[in-house]
Backbone as CSV, one residue per row, in Angstrom:
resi,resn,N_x,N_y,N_z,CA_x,CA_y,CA_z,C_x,C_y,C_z
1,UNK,-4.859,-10.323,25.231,-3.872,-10.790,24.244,-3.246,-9.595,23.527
2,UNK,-1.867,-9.380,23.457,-1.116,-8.575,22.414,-1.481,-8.662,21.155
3,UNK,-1.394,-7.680,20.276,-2.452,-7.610,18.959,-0.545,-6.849,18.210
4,UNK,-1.029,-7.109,16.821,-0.038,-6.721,16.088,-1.355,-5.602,14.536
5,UNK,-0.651,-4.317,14.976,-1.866,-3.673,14.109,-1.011,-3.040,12.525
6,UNK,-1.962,-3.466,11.894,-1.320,-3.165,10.684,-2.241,-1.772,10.769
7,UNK,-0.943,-1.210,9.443,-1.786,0.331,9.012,-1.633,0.219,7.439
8,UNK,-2.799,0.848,6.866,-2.690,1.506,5.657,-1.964,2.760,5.909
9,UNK,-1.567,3.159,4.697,-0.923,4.910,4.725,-2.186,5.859,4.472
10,UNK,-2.085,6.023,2.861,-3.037,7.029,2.442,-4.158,6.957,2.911
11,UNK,-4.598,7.793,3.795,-6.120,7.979,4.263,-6.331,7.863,5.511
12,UNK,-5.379,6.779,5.927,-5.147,5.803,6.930,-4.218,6.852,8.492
13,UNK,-3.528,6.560,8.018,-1.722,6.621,8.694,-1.569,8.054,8.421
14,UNK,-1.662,8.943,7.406,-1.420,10.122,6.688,-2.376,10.844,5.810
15,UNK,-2.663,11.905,5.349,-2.808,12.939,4.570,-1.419,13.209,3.893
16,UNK,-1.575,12.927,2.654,0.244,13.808,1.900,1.374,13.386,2.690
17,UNK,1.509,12.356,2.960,2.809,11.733,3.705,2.639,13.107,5.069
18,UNK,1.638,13.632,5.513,1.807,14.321,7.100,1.193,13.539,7.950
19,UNK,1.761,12.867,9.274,0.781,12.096,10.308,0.569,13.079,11.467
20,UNK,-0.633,12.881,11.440,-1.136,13.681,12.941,-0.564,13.454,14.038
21,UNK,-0.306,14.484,14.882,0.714,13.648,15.849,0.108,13.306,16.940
22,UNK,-1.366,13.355,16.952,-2.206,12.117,17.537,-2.542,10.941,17.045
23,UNK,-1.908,10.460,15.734,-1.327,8.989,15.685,-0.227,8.611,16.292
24,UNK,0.592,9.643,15.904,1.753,9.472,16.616,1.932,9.211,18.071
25,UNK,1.286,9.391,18.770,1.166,9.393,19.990,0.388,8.292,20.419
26,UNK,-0.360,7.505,19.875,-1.279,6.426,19.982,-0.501,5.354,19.531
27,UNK,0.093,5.476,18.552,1.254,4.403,17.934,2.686,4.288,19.061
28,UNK,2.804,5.674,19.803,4.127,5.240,20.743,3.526,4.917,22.220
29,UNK,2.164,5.208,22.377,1.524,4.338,23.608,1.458,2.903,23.553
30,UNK,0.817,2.522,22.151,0.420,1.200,21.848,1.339,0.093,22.060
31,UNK,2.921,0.640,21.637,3.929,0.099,21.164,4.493,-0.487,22.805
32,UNK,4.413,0.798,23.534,4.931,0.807,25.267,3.917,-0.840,25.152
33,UNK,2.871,-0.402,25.562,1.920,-1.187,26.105,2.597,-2.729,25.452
34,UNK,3.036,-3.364,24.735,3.549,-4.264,24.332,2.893,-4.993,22.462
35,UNK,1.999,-3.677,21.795,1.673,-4.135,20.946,2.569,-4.099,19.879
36,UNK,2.649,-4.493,18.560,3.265,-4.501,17.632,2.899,-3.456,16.026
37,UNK,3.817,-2.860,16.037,2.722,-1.588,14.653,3.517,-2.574,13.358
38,UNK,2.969,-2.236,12.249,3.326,-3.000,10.999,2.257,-1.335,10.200
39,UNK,3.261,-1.282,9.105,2.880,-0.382,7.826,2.453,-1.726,6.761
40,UNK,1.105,-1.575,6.356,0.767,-2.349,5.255,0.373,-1.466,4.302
41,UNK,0.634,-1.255,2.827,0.890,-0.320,1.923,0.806,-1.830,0.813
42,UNK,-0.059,-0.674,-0.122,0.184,-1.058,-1.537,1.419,-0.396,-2.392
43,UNK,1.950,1.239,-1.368,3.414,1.619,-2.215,4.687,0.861,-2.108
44,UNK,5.224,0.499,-2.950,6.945,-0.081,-2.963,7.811,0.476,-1.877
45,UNK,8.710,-0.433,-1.986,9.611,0.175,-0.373,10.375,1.841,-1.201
46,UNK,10.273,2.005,-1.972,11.073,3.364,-2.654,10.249,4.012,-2.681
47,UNK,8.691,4.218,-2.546,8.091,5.660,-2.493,7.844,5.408,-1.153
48,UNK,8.428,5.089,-0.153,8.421,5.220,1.169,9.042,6.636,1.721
49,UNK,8.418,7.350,2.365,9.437,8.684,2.749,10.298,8.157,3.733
50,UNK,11.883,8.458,4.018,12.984,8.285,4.867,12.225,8.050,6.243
51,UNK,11.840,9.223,6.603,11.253,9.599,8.376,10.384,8.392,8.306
52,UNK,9.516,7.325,7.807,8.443,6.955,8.233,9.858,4.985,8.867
53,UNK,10.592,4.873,7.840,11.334,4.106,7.735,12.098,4.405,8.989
54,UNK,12.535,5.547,9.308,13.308,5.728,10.697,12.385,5.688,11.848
55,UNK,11.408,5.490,11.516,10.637,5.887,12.793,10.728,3.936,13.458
56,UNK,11.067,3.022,12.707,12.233,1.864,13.326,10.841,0.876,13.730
57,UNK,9.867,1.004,13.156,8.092,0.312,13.718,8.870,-1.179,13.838
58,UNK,7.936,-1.841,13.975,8.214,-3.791,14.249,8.314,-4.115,12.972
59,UNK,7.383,-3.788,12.080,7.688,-3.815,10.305,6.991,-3.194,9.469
60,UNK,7.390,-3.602,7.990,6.565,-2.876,6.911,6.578,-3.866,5.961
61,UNK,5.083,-4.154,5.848,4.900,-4.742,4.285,4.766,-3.447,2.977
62,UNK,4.980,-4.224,2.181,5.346,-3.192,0.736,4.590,-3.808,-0.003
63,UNK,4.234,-3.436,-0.791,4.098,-3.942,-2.675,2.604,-4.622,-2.632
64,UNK,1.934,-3.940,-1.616,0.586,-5.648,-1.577,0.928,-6.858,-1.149
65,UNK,1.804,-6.864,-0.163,2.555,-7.805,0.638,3.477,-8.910,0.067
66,UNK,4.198,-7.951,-0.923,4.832,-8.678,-1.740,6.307,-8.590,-1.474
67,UNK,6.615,-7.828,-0.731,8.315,-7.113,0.344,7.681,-7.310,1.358
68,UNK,8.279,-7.649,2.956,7.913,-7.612,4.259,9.607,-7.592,4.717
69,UNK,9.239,-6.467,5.346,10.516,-5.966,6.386,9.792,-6.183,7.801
70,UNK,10.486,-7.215,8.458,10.563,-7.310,10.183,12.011,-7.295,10.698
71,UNK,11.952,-6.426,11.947,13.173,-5.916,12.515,14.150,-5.498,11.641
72,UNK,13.867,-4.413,10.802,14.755,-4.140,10.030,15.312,-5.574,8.938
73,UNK,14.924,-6.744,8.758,15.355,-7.611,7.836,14.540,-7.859,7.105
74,UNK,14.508,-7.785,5.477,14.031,-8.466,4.860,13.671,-9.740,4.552
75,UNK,12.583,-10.238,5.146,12.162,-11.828,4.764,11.011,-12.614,4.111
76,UNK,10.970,-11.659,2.756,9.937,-11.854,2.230,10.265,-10.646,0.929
77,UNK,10.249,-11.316,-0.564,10.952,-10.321,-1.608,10.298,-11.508,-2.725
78,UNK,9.008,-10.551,-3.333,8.568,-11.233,-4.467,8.330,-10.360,-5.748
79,UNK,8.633,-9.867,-6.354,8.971,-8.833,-7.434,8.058,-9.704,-8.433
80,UNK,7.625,-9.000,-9.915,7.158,-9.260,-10.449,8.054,-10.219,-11.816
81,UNK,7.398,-11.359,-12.569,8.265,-11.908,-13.164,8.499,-10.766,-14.588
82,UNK,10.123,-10.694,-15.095,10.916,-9.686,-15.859,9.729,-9.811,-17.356
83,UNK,8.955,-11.226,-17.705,8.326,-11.386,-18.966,7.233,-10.874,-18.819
84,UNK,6.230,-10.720,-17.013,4.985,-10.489,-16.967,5.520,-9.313,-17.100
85,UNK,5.834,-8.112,-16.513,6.087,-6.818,-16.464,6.315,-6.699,-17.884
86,UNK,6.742,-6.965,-18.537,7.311,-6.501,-20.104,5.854,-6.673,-20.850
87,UNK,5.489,-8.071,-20.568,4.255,-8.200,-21.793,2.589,-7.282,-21.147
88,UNK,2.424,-6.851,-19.720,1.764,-5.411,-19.338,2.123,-4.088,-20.251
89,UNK,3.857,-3.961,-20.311,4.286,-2.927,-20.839,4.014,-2.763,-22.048
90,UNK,3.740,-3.874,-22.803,3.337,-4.101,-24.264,1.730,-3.573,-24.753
91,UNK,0.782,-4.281,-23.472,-0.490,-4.429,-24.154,-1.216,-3.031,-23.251
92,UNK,0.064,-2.236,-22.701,-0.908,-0.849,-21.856,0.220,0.683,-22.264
93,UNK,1.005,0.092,-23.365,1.662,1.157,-23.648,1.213,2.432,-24.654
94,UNK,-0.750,2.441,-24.815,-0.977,3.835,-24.863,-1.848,4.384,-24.084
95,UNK,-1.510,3.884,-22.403,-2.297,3.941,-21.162,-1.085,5.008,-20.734
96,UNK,-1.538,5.729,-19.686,-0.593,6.066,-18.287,0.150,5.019,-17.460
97,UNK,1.495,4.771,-17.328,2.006,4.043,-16.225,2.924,4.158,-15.212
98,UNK,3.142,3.496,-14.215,4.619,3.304,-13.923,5.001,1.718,-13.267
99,UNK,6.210,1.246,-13.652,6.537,0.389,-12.972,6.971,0.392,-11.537
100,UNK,6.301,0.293,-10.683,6.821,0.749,-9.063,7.617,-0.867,-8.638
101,UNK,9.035,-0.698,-8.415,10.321,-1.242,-7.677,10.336,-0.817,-6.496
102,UNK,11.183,-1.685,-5.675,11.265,-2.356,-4.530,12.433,-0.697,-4.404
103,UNK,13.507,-1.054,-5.497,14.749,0.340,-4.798,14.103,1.232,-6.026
104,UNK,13.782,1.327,-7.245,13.353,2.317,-7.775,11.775,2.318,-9.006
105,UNK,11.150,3.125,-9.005,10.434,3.081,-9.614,10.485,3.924,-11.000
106,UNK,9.765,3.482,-12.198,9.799,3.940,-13.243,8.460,4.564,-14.048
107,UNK,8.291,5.594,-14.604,7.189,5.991,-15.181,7.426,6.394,-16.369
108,UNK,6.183,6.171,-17.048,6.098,7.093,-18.519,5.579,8.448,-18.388
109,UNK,5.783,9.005,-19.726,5.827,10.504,-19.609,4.071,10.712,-19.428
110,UNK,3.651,9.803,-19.967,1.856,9.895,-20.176,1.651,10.287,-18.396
111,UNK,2.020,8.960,-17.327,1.508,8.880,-16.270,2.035,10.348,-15.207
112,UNK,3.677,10.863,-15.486,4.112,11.805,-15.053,3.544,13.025,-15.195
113,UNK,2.909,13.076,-16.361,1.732,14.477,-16.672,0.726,14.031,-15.685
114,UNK,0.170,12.860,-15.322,-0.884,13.041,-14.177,-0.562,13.217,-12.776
115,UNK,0.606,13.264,-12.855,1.197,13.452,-11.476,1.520,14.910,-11.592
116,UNK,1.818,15.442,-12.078,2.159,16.436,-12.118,0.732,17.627,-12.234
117,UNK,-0.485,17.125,-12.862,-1.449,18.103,-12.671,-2.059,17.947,-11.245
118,UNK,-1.872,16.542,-10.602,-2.000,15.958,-9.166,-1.361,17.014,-8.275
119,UNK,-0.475,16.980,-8.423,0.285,17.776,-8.056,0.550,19.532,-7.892
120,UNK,-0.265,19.977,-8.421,-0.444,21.361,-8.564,0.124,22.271,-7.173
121,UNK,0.119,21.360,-6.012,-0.038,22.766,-5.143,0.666,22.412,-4.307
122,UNK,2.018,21.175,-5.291,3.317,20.699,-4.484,3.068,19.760,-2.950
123,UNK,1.551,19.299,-2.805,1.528,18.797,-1.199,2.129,17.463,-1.259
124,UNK,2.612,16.906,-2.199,3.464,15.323,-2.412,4.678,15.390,-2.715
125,UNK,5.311,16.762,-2.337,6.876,17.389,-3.067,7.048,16.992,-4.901
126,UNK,8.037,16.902,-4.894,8.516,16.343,-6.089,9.269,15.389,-6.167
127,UNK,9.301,14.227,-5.145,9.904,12.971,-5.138,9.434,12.139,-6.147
128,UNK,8.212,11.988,-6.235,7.264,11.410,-7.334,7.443,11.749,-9.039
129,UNK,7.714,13.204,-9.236,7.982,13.616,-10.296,9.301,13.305,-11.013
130,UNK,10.010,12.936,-9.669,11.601,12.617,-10.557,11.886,11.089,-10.493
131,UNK,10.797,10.571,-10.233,11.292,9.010,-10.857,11.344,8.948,-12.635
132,UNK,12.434,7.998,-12.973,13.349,8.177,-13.938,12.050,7.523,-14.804
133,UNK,12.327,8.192,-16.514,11.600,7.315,-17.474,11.511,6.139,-17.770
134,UNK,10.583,5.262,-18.150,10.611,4.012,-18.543,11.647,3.542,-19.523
135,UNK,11.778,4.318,-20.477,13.127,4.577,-21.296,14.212,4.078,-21.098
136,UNK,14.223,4.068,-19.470,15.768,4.118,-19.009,15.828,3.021,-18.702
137,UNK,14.572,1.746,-18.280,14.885,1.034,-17.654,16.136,-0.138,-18.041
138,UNK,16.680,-1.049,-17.295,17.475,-2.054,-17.680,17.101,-3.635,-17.185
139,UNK,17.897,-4.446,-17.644,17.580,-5.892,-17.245,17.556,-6.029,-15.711
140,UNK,18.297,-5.635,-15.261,18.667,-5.840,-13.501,17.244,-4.415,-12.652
141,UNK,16.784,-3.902,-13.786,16.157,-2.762,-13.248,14.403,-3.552,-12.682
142,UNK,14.269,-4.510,-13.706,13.209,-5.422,-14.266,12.823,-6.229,-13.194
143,UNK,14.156,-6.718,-12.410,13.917,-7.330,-11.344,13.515,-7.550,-10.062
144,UNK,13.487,-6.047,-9.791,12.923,-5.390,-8.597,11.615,-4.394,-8.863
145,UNK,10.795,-4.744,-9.811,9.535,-3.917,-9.709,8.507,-5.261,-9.219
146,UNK,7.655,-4.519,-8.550,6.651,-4.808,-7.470,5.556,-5.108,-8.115
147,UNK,4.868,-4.433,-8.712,4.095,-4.329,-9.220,3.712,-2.891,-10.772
148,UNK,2.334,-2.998,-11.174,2.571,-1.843,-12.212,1.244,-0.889,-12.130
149,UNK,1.454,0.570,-12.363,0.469,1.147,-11.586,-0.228,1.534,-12.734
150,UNK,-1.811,1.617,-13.255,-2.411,2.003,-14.749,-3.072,3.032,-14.175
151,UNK,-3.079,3.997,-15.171,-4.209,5.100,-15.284,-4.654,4.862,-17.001
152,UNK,-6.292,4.646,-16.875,-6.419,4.593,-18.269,-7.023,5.816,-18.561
153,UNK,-7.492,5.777,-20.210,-7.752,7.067,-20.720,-9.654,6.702,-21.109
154,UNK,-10.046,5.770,-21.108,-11.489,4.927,-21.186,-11.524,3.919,-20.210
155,UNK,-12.947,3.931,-20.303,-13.513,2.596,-19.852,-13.139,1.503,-20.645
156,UNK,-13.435,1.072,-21.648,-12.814,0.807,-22.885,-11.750,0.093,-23.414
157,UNK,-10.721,1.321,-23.299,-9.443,0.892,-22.648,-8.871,0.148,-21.872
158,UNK,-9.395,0.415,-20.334,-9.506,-0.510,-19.575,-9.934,-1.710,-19.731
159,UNK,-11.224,-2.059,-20.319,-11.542,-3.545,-20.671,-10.687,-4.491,-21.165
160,UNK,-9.927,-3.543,-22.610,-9.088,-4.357,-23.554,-7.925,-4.774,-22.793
161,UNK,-7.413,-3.760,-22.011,-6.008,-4.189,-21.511,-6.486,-5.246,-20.297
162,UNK,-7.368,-5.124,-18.979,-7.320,-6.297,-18.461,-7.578,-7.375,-18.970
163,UNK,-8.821,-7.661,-20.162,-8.603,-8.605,-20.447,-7.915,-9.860,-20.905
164,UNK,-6.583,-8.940,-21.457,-5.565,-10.006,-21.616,-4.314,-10.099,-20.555
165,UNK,-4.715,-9.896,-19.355,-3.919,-9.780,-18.143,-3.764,-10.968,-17.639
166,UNK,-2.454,-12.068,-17.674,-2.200,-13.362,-17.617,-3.266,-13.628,-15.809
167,UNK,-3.654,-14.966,-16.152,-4.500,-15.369,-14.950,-3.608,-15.133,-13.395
168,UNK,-2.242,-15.068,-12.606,-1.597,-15.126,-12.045,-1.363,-13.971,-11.811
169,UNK,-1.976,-13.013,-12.589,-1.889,-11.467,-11.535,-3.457,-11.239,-11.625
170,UNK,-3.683,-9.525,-10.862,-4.690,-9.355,-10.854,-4.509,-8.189,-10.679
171,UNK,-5.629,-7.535,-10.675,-5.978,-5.784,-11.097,-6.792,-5.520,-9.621
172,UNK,-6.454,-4.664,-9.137,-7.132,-3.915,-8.208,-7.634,-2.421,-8.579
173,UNK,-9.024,-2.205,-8.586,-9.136,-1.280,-9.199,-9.081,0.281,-7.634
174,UNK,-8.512,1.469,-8.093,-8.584,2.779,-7.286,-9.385,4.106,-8.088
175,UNK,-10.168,4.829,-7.629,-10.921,5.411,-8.142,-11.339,5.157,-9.425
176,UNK,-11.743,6.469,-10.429,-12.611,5.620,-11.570,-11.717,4.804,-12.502
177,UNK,-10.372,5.589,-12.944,-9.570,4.683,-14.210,-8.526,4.403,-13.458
178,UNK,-8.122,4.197,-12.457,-7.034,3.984,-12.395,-6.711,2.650,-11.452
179,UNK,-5.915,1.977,-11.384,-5.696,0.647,-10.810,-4.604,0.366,-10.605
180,UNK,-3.937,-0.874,-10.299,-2.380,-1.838,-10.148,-2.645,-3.221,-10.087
181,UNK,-1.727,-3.740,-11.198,-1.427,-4.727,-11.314,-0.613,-5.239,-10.499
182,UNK,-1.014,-6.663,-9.888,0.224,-7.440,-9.130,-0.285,-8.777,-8.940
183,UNK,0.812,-9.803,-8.101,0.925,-10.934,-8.389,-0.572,-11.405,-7.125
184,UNK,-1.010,-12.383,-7.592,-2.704,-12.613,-7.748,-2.436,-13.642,-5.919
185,UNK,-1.129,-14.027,-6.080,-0.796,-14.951,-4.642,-0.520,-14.046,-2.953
186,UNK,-0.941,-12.910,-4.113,0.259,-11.593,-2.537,-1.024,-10.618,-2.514
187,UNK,-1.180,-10.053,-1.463,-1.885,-9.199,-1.099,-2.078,-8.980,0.121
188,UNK,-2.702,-7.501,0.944,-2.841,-7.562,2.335,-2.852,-8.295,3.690
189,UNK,-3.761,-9.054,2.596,-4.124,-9.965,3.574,-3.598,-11.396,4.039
190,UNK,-2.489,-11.314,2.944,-1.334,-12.813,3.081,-0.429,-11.988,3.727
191,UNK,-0.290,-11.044,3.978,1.027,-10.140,4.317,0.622,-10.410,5.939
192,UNK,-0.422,-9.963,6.312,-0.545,-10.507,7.329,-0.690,-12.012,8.269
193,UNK,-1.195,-12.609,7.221,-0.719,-14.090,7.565,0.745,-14.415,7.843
194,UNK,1.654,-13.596,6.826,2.920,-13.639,7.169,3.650,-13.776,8.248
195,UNK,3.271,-12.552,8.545,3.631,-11.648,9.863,2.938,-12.824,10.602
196,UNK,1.868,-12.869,11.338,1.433,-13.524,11.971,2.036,-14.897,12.309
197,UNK,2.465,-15.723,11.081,3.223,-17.076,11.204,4.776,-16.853,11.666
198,UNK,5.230,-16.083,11.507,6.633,-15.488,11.689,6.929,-15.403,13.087
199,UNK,5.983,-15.050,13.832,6.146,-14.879,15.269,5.974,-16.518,16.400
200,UNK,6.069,-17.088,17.206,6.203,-18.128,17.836,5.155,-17.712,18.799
201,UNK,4.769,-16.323,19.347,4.145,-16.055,20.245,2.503,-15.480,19.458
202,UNK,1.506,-16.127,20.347,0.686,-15.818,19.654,0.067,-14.415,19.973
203,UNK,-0.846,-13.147,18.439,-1.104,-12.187,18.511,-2.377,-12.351,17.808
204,UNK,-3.225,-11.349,18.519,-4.527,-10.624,17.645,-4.182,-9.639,17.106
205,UNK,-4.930,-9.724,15.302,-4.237,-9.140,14.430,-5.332,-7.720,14.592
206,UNK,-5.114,-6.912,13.994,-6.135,-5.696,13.919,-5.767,-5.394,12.449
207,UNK,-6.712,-4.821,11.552,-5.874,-3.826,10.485,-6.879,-2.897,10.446
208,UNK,-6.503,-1.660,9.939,-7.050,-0.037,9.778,-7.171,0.227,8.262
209,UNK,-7.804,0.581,7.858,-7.804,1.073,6.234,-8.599,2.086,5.397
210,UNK,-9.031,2.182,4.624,-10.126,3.231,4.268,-10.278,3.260,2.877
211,UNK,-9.515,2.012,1.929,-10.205,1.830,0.573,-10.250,0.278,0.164
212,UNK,-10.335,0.162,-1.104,-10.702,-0.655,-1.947,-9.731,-2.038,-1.791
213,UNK,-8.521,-0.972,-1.658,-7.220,-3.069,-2.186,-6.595,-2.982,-0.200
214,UNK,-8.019,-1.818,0.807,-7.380,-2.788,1.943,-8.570,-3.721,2.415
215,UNK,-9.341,-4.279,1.614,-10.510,-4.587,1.472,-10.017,-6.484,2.127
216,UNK,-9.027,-6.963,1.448,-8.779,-8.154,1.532,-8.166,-8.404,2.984
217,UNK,-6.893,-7.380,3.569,-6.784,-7.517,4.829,-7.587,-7.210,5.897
218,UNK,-8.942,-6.344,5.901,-9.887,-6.011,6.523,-10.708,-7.398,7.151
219,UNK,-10.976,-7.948,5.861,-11.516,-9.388,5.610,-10.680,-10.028,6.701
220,UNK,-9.755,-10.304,6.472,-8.269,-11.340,7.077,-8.479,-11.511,8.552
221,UNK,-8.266,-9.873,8.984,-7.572,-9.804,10.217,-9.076,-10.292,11.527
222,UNK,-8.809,-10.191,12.531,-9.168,-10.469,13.822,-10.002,-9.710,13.826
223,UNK,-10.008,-8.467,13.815,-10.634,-6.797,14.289,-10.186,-6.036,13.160
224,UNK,-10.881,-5.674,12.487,-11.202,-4.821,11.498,-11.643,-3.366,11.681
225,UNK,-11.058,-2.230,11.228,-11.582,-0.705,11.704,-11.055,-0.149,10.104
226,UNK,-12.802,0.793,10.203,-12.335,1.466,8.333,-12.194,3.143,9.371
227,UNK,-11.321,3.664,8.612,-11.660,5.178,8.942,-12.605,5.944,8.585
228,UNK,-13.026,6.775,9.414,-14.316,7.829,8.976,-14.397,8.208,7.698
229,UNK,-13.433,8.862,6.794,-13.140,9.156,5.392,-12.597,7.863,4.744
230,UNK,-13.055,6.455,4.974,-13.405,5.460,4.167,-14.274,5.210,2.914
231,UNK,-14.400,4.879,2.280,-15.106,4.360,1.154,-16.698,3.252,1.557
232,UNK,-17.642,3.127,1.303,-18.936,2.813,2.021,-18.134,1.286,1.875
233,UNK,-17.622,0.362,0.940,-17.379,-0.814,1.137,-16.253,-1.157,2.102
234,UNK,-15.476,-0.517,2.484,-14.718,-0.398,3.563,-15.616,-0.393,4.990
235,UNK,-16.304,0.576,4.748,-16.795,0.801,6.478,-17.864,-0.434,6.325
236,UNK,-18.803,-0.373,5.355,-19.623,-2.060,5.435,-19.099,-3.240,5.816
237,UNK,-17.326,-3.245,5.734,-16.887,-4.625,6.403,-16.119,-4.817,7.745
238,UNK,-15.680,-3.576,7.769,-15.576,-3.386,9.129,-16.278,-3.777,10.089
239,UNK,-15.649,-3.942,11.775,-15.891,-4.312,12.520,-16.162,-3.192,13.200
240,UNK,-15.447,-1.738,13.520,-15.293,-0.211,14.095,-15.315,0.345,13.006
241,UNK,-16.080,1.555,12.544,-15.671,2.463,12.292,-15.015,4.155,13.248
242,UNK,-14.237,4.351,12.631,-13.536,5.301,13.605,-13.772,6.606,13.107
243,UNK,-12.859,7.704,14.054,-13.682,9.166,13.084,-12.496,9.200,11.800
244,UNK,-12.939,10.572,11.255,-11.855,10.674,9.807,-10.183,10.839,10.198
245,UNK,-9.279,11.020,9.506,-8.373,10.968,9.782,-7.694,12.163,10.340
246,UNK,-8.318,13.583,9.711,-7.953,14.550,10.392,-8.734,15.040,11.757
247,UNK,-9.509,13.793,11.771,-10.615,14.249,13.353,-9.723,13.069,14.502
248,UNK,-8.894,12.539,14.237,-7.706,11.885,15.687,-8.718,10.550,15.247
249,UNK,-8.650,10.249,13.828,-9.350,8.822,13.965,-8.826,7.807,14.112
250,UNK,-7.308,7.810,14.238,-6.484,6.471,14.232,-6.699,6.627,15.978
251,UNK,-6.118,7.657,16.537,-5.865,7.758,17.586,-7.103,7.193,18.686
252,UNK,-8.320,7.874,18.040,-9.935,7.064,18.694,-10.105,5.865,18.190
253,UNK,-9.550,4.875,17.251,-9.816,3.955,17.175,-8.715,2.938,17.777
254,UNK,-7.156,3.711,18.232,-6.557,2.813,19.410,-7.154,2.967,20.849
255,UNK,-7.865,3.609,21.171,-8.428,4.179,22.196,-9.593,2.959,22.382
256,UNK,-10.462,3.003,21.359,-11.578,1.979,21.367,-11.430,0.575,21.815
257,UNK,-9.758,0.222,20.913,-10.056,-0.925,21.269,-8.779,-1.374,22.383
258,UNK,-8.548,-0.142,22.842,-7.531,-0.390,24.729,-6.345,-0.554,24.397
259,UNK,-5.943,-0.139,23.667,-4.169,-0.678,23.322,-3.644,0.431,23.855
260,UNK,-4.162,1.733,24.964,-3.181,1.896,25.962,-4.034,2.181,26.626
C-alpha cells in the first residue's frame, strides 16, 4: 500500500532550517516510488523558509494543523479567534511572546531578546529577529495568527497564566518554560486525518518526529518513527526508532520501512 509520510521539521526534517541531503534524496526516491511527503510543523506558514515551499512536496500542514496546503491550495485555514488572542495577550503580557500568523508573525521585545541570545552565532539568520513588534499589530493583522508562542520567566508564572487559559485552547508545553498556545480541536494528529480523508484513494499514514507536540500525530498515524535525537517520550511511542538526524536518520528510517 502507498503511505503518505508526514515530517516534523526541527529535529526531524532539519538542523537550523539545513536538510541533509540524505533526506533529500530519500524524500525524492520515496516520492518516484509513488509515496506522498507532507511537512507537519507546529511553525506558521510565514516562518517557513522560501526553498522548503519550492521544493513543491504533496503538502504542508502549518500551525498544529490548523493551515493545510495540498497541491499548492489551501483547504483548510483556522486562525485563532481575534478575542482569544487578545485576552492571552492580556493575562501573559509580562511573559515573553509572539503571535505567530499564517502571512506574518508578531513578537514582543521581551521574547525578541530570547531570540536574539538564541541566536548568538546567527545559525537561524535573522528572519526571526525582524518580525515586526506587537505594537504594530492591527485588526486585519489579528486574523491570521495561528497560534501564540510563551516563554515564561517562572514556574509560577506559568501556572497563573495557564490557568486562566479559556477551555477551547490548549498549551503544549517545549522544553522547561516555554510552550504554544492553540486551538484545543487542531493538532498533528487531526492534520493528518485531514489529509488522509481528502484523498479518495486509500494510504498508510507514517509520521516522523522527535518531540513533545509530535506526540499526538505519532499516536494517530499507522507507523510511527521517533528520531535518534528524540526525546525518551517520543521514542517510548514509537513504532521505529531511527538513527539521529545528522547520522542519515530520516534517510535509514525510509530505508526501513521500503519506500524505495
Amino acid at each position: 500500500m502507498k503511505k503518505i509520510i508526514f515530517l516534523d521539521l526541527d529535529g526531524t526534517l532539519w538542523t537550523f532550517e539545513k536538510i541533509p541531503s540524505s533526506a533529500l534524496k530519500a524524500i525524492e526516491l520515496a516520492r518516484k516510488n509513488g509515496h506522498k511527503i507532507y511537512i507537519n510543523t507546529g511553525r506558521t506558514r510565514c516562518e517557513i523558509p522560501q526553498f522548503l515551499l519550492d521544493m513543491n512536496l504533496d503538502g504542508y500542514c502549518f500551525g498544529a494543523g490548523s493551515e493545510i496546503i495540498i497541491d499548492n491550495k489551501q483547504v483548510l485555514f483556522e486562525p485563532l479567534k481575534k478575542r482569544d488572542t487578545q485576552f492571552i495577550l492580556h493575562i501573559a503580557k509580562d511573559s515573553g511572546f509572539s503571535l505567530e500568523g499564517s502571512k506574518m508573525t508578531f513578537t514582543s521585545e521581551k521574547n525578541r531578546e530570547r531570540m536574539r541570545q538564541f541566536n548568538t552565532d546567527n545559525r537561524m539568520g535573522n528572519r526571526f529577529l525582524s518580525f515586526p513588534d506587537i505594537s504594530t499589530i492591527t485588526d486585519d493583522d489579528y486574523n491570521q495568527v495561528m497560534k501564540v508562542s510563551i516563554h515564561f520567566d517562572s514556574l509560577s508564572q506559568r501556572e497563573e497564566i495557564l490557568r486562566q487559559i479559556p477551555k477551547h485552547l490548549t498549551f503544549t508545553n517545549f522544553l522547561h518554560l516555554g510552550g504554544e498556545i492553540t486551538h484545543s480541536e487542531y493538532n498533528k494528529a487531526t492534520a493528518i486525518q485531514f489529509v488522509k480523508n481528502y484523498y479518495e484513494e486509500e494510504y498508510e499514514t507514517v509520521a516522523m518526529g522527535d518531540s513533545e507536540n509530535d506526540l499526538p500525530m505519532l499516536e494517530y498515524a499507522d507507523i510511527s518513527v521517533a528520531m535518534g535525537n528524540g526525546v525518551k517520550e517520543v521514542k517510548e511511542k514509537a513504532d521505529y526508532v531511527t538513527d539521529k538526524i545528522d547520522n542519515d536518520g530520516l534517510y535509514k528510517a525510509f530505508k526501513y520501512l521500503k519506500l524505495f
